[in-house]
C-alpha positions as CSV (number, residue, x, y, z in Angstrom):
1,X,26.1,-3.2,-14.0
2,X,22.5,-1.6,-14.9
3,X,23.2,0.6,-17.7
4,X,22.8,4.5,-17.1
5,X,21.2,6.1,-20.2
6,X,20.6,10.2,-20.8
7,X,16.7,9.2,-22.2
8,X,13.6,10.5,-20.1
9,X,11.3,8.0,-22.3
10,X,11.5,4.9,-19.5
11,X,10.2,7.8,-17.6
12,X,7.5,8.6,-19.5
13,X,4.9,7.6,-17.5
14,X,5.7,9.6,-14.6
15,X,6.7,13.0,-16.7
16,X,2.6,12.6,-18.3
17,X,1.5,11.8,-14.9
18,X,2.7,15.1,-13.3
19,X,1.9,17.1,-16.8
20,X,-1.4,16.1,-17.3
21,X,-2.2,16.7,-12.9
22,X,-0.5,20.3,-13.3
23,X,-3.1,20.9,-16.5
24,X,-6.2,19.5,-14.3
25,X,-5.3,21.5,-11.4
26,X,-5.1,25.2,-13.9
27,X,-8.5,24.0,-15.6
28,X,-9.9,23.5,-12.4
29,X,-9.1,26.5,-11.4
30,X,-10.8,28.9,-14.0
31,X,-13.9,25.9,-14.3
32,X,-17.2,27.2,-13.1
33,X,-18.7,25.8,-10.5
34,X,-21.1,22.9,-11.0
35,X,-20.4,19.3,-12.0
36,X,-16.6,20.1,-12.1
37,X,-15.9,17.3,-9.2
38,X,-17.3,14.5,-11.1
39,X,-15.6,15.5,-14.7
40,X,-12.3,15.9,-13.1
41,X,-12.7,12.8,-11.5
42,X,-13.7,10.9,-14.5
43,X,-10.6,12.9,-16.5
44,X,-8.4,11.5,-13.5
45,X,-9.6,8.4,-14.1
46,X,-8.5,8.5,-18.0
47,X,-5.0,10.1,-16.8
48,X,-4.4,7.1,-14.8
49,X,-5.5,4.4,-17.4
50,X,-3.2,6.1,-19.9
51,X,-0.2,6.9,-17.5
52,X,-0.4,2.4,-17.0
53,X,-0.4,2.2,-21.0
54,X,2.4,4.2,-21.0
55,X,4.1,2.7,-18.5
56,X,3.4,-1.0,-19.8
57,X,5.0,0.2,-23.6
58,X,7.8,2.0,-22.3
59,X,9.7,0.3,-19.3
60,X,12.9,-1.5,-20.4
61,X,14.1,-4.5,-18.4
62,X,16.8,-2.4,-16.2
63,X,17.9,1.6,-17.2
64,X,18.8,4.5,-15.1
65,X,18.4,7.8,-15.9
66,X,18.7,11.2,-14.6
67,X,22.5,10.9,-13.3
68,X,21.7,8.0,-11.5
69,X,18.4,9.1,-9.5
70,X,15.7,7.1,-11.4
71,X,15.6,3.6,-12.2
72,X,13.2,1.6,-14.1
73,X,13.1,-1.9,-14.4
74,X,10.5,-4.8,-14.6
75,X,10.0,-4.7,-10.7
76,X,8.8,-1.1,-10.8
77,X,6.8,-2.1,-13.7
78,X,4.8,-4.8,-11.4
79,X,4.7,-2.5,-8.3
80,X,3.5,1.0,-10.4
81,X,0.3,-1.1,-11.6
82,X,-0.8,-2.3,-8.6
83,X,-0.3,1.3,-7.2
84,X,-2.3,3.0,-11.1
85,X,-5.1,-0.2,-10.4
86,X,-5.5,1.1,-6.7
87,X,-5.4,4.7,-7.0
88,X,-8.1,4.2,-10.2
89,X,-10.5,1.5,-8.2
90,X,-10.5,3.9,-5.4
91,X,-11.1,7.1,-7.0
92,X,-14.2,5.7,-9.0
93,X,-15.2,4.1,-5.7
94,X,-15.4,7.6,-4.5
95,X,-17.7,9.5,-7.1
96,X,-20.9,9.5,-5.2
97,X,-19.5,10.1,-2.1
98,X,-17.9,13.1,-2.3
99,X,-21.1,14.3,-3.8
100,X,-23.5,12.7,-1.3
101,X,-20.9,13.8,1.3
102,X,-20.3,17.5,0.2
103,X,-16.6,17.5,-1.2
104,X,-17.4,17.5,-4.6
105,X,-14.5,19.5,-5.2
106,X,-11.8,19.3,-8.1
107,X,-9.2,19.5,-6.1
108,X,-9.8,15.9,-4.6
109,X,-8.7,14.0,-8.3
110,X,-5.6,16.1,-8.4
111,X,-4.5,15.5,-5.3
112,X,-5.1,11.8,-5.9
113,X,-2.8,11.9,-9.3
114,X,-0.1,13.9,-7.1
115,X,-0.2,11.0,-4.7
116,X,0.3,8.4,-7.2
117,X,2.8,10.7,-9.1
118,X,4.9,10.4,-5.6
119,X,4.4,6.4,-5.2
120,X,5.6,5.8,-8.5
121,X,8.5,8.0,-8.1
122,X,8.9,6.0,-4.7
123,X,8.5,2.7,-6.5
124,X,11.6,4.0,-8.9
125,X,14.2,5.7,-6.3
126,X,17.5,4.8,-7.1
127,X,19.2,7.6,-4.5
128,X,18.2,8.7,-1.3
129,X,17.3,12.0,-2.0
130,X,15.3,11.1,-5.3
131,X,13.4,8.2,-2.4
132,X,12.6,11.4,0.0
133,X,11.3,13.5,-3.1
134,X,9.0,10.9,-3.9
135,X,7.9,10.3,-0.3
136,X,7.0,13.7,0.6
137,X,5.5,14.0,-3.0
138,X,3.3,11.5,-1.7
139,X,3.4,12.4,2.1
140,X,1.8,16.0,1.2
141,X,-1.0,15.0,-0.8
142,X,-2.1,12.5,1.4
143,X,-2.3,14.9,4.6
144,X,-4.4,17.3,2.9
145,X,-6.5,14.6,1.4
146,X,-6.9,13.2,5.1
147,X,-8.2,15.9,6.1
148,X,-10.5,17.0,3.0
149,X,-14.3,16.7,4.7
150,X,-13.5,19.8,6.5
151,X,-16.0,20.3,8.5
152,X,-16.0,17.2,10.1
153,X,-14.0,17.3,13.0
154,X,-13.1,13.3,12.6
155,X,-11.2,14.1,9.3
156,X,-9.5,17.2,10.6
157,X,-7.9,14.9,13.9
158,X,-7.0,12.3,11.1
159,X,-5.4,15.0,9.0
160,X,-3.0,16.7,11.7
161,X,-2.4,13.2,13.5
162,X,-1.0,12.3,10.0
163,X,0.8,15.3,9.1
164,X,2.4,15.7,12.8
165,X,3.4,12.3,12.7
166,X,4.7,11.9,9.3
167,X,6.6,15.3,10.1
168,X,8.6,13.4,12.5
169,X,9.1,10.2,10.2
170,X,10.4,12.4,7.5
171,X,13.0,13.8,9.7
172,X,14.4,10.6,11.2
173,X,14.5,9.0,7.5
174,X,16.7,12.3,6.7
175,X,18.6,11.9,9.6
176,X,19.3,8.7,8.8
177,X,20.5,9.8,5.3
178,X,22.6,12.3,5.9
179,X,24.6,9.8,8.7
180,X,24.7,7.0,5.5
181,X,25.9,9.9,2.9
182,X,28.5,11.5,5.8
183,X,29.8,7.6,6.6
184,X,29.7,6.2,3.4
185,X,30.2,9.2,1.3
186,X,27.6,8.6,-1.3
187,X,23.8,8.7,-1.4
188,X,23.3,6.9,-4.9
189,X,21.7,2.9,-4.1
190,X,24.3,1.5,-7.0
191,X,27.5,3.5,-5.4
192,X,26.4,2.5,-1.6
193,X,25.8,-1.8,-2.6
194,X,29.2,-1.5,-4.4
195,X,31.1,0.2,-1.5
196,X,29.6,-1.9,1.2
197,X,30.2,-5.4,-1.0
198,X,33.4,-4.5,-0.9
199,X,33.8,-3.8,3.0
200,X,35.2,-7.0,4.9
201,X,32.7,-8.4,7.1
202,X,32.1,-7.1,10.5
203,X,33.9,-3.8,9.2
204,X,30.9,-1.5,8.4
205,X,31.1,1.5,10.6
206,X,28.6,1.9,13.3
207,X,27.6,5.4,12.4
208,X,26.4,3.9,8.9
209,X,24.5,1.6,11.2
210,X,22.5,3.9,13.0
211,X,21.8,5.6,9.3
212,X,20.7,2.4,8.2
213,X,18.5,2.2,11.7
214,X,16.9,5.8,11.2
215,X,15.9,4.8,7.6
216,X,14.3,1.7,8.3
217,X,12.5,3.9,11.2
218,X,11.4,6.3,8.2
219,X,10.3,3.6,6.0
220,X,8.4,1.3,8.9
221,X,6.0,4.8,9.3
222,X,4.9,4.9,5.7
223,X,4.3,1.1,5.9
224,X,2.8,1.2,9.3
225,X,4.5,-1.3,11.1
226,X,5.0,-1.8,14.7
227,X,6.2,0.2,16.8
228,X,5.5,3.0,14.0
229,X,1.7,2.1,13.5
230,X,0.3,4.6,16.2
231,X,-1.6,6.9,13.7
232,X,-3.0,4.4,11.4
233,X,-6.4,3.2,13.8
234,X,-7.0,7.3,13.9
235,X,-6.3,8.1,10.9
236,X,-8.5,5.1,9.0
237,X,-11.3,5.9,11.2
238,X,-11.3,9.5,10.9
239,X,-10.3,10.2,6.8
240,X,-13.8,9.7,4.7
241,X,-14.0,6.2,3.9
242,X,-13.0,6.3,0.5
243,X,-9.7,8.1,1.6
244,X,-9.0,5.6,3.8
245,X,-9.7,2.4,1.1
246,X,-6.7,4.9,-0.5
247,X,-4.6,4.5,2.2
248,X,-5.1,1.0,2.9
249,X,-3.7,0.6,-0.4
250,X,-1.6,2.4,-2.7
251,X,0.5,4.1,-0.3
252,X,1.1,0.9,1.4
253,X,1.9,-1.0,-2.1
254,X,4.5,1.9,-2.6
255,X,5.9,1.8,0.8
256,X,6.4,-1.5,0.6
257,X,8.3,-1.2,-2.3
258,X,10.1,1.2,-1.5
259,X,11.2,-0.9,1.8
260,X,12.6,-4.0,-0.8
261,X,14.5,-1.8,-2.7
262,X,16.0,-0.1,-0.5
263,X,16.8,-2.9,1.8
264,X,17.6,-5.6,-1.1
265,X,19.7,-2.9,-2.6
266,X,22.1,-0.5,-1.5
267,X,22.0,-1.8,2.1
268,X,22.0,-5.8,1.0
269,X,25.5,-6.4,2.0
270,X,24.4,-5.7,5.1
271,X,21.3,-8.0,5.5
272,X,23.2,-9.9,8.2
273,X,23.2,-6.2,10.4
274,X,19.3,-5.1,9.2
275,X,17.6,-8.7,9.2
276,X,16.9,-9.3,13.0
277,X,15.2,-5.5,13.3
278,X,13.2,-6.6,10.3
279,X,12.3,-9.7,12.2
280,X,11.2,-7.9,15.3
281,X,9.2,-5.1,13.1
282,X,7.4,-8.6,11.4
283,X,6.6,-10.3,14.4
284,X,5.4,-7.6,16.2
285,X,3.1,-6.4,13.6
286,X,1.3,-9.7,13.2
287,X,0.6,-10.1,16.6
288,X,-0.5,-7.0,17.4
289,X,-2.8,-6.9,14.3
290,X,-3.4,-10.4,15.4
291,X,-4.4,-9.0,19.0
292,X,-5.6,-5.3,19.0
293,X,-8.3,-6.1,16.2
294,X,-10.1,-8.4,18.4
295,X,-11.8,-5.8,20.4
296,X,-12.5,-3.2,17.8
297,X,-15.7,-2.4,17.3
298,X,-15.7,0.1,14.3
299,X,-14.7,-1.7,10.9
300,X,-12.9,0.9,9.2
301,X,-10.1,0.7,13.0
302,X,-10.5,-3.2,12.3
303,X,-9.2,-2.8,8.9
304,X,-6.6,-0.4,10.6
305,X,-5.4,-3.3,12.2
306,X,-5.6,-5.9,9.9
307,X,-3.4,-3.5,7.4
308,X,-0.9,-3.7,10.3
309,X,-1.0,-7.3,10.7
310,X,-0.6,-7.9,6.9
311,X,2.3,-5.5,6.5
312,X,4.1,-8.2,9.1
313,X,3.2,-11.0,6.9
314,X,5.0,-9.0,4.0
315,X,8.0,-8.0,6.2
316,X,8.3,-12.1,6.4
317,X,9.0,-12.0,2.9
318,X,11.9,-8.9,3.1
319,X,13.2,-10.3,6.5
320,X,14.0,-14.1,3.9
321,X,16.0,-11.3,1.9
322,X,16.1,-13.9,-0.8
323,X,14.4,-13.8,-4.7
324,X,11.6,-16.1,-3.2
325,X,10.5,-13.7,-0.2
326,X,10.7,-11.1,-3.0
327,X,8.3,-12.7,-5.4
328,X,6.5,-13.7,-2.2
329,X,5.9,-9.7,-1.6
330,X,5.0,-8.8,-5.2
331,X,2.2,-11.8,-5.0
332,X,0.9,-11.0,-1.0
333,X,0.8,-6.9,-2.3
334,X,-1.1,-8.2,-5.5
335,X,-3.6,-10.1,-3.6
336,X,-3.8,-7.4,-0.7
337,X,-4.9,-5.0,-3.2
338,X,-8.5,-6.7,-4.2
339,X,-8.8,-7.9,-0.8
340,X,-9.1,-4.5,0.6
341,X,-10.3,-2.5,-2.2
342,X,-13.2,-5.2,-2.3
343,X,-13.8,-4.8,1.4
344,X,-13.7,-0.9,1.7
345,X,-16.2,-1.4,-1.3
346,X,-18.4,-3.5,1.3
347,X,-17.7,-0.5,3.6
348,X,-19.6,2.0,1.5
349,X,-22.2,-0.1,0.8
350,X,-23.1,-0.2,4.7
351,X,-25.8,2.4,4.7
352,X,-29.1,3.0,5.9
353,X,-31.7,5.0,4.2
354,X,-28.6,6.8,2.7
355,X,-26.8,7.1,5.9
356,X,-23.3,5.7,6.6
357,X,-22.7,2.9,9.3
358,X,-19.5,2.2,10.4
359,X,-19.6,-0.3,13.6
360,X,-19.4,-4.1,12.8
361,X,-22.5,-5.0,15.3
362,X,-24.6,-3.0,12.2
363,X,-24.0,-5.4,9.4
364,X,-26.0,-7.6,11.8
365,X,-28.9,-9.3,9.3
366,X,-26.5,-7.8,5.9
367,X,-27.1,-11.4,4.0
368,X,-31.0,-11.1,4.4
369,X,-30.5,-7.4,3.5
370,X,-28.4,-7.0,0.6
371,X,-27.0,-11.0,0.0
372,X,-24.5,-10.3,-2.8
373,X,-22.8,-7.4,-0.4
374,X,-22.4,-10.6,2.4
375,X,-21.2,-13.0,0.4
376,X,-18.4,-10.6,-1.4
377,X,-17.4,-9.5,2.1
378,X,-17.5,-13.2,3.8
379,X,-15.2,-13.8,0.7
380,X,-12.9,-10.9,1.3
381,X,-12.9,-11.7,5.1
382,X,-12.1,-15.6,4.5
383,X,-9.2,-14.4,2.1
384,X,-7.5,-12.5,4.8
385,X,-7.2,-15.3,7.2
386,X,-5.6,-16.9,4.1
387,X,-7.8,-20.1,3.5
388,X,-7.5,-22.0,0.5
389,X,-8.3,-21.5,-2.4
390,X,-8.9,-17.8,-1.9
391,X,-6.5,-15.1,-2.7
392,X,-5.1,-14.9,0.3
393,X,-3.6,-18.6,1.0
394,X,-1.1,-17.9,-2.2
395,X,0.0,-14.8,-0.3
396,X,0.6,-16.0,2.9
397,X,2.2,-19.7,1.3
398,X,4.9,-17.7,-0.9
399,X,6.3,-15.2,2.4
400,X,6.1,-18.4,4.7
401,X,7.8,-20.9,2.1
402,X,10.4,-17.8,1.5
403,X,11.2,-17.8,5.4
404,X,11.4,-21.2,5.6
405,X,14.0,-21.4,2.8
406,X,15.5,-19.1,4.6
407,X,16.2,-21.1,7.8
408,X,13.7,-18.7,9.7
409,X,11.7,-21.5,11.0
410,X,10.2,-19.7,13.6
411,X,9.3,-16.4,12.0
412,X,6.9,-18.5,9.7
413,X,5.9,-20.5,12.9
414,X,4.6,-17.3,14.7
415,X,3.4,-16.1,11.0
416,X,0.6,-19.2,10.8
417,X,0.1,-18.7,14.8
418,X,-1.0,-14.8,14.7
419,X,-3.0,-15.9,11.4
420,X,-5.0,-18.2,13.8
421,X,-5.8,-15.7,16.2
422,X,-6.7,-13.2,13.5
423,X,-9.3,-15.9,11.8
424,X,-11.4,-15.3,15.0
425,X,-12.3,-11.4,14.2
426,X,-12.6,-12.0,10.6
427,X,-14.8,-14.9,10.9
428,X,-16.7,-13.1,13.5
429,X,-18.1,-10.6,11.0
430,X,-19.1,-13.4,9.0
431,X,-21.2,-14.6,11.5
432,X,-22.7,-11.7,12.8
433,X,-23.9,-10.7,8.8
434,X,-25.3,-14.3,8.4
435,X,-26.5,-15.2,11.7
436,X,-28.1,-12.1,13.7
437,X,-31.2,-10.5,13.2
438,X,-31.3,-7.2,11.1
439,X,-32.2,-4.1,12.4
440,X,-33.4,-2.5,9.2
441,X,-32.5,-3.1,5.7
442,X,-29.2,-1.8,3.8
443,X,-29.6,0.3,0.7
444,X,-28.3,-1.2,-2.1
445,X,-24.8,-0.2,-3.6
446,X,-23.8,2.7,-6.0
447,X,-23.2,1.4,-9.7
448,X,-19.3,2.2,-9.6
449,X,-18.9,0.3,-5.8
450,X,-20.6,-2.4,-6.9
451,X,-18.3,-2.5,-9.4
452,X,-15.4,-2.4,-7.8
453,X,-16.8,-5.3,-5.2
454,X,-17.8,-7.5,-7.9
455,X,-14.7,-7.9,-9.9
456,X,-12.7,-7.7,-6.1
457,X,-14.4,-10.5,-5.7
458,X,-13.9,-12.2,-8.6
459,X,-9.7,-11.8,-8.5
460,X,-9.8,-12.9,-4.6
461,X,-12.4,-15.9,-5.3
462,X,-11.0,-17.7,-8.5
463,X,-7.3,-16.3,-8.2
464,X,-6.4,-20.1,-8.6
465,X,-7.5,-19.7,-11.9
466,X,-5.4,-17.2,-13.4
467,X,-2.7,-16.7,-10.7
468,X,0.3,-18.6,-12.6
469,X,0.9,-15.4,-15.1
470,X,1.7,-13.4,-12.0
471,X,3.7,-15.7,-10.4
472,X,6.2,-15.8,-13.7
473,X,5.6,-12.3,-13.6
474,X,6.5,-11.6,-10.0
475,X,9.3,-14.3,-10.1
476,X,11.0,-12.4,-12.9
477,X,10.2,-9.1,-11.6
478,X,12.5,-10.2,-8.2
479,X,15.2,-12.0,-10.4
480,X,15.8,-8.0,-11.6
481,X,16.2,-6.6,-8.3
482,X,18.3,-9.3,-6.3
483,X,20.5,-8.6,-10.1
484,X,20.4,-5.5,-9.6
């Protein structure tokens, strides 16, 4: 039994989190115009590298606090630094584009920190109404910040497509709630495992089924996954590209999260019920990021895809519902982070006597161009299909080994089949950066992107290197939750 302790400090993190965004947001609002963007974005920056201090010194191996609504343990701990390492990379990605792009405004770093305050309380749910706080938290922050290059009309679509959507999301996952809390009579994650362990088997009502179904609904949106994918291509292609490097990775590192808790958790007696819908939601997000990317011709909708067709691959590791398809999660989110965060870097560095270029056919000539630029994204790209010894082979070789051990055989069959298909658009872009004739020569990066590429790069390149400290890390981190 986790203990359940009256003491905020495993908390800590989170309460200087929202203390120090409610402080930026009053400063910002009596600060004089000028270079107020860039100093709240650096002060963001600090906020974020001191929440993960915090969060590193204070989380105990398993507590609960707050009656039962917030728990913090050492899988948290793994998932809320991915989540504090993507919000950071992305936001100093962002510095001199929201100049150069006029939204150098304050309220863009706040909004950020809200975000990550949400995913973090996400990442630590421990009751159904404490996991919808954190979402909408989250969900709220994210539609404005969609939508934040205003007068662009791209942005504005991506905003309301996000916010309509994620409207209707947020009511089926309370829907489904309030049928789990009116059939079995408790929202808490601790009360709901104990109550359905002790159910015979076969017994479970079918009202708590259908909660458990609207739920998952609620959860598949914020992770993107098929059939629940249909804003993410607008939505990537419309937000300002640093926006959408945000969205192609914290949220989804929290959502994910979120998803293995709650599913390994409260509803884990019941993996036999929720296992073939996570099954279907895997394999038909691989293919169709397998498929749909193929004819794409912008590269931020490409990456739309390819987010979908990765959150399958992770689902492979939640539908195993074992403590090897969790650790097999915890290392595919780890290496998903640096893979796209170092090819949304690649992304802003696309640009043409300082203009933006979004369409794949224009990195045509980029390794003549700007060389360094190709070979980080030829890296990045080779990752994704999951080729050895990049980042992405250790990924894709824990979830598959986690379904095999499993006895789904042909959920990791289908898994290496859709990867197949999907090695033909990624190495596509390879070849048309090496191979074509440029049309004009690329700028040459921004300091802080290059940055970010560079030691992207470096992590997805020579992972092989330094990988076995995460895996003890991850492995221990998914002996807590399946304890739990």
């Amino acid at each position: 039994m986790i203990p359940v302790v009256h003491n905020p400090v495993p908390a800590s993190a989170e309460i200087f989190l929202a203390l120090a965004a409610m402080a930026l947001l009053m400063v910002g609002a009596f600060w004089k115009r000028g270079a107020q963007a860039r100093v709240a974005s650096v002060l963001a920056l600090s906020i974020l590298a001191v929440a993960g201090v915090v969060l590193i010194g204070v989380t105990p191996p398993r507590n609960v606090i707050f009656h039962g609504q917030f728990i913090a343990d050492h899988f948290a701990l793994f998932m809320k630094l991915l989540i504090l390492i993507g919000s950071g990379l992305t936001l100093l990605m962002s510095l001199d584009y929201i100049e150069r792009e006029g939204m150098a405004r304050f309220e863009y770093p706040v909004l950020v920190l809200f975000a990550t305050l949400g995913m973090m309380m996400m990442v630590s749910a421990n009751d159904l109404i404490a996991l919808y706080i954190g979402i909408e938290l989250q969900s709220l922050s994210l539609y404005v910040v969609a939508a934040f290059k205003r007068d662009e009309v791209r942005s504005t679509e991506a905003g309301l497509k996000y916010f309509v959507l994620g409207a209707l999301s947020s009511g089926m996952l309370l829907y489904g709630a309030s049928l789990v809390y009116g059939f079995a009579g408790s929202t808490n994650f601790a009360v709901l495992a104990k109550l359905l362990a002790q159910g015979a088997p076969g017994s479970t009502s079918v009202g708590l089924i259908v909660g458990v179904v609207f739920v998952m609904a609620g959860l598949a949106f914020k992770v993107s996954a098929v059939p629940f994918h249909m804003w993410t291509p607008d939505v990537y292609e419309g937000a300002p590209t640093p926006v959408t490097a945000f969205f192609a990775v914290a949220p989804k590192i929290a959502a994910i999260s979120l998803f293995t808790r709650v599913m390994m958790g409260p509803f884990g007696p019941l993996v036999m019920e929720w296992r073939q819908i996570v099954v279907a939601v895997a394999i038909a997000s691989m293919i169709l990021g397998a498929l749909a990317a193929i004819n794409q011709t912008n590269i931020k909708r490409l990456m739309a895809y390819s987010s979908i067709g990765h959150v399958g691959y992770a689902l492979v590791g939640l539908a195993a519902a074992n403590p090897s398809g969790v650790r097999g999660i915890l290392i595919y989110m780890a290496t998903y982070l640096f893979m796209n965060l170092g090819t949304f870097a690649c992304i802003l560095s696309m640009k043409r006597q300082g203009k933006m270029v979004e369409t794949i056919a224009d990195l045509a000539g980029l390794a003549r161009s700007q060389s360094k630029v190709a070979y980080a994204l030829a890296i990045f790209m080779l990752s994704m299909i999951g080729l050895p010894p990049f980042a992405g082979f250790f990924g894709k070789l824990f979830v598959f080994l986690a379904a095999i051990e499993a006895g789904l055989y042909a959920l990791a069959v289908i898994g290496m089949l859709t990867s197949v298909v999907g090695a033909y658009y990624y190495i596509r872009i390879v070849k048309i950066m090496f191979m074509e004739e440029p049309a004009s020569p690329f700028d040459r990066p921004q300091g802080q992107v290059a940055a970010v590429m560079g030691l992207s790069a470096i992590v997805t390149l020579l992972f092989f290197v330094f990988c076995w400290p995460l895996f003890y890390a991850a492995e221990a981190a998914a002996k807590v939750l399946i304890g739990s």
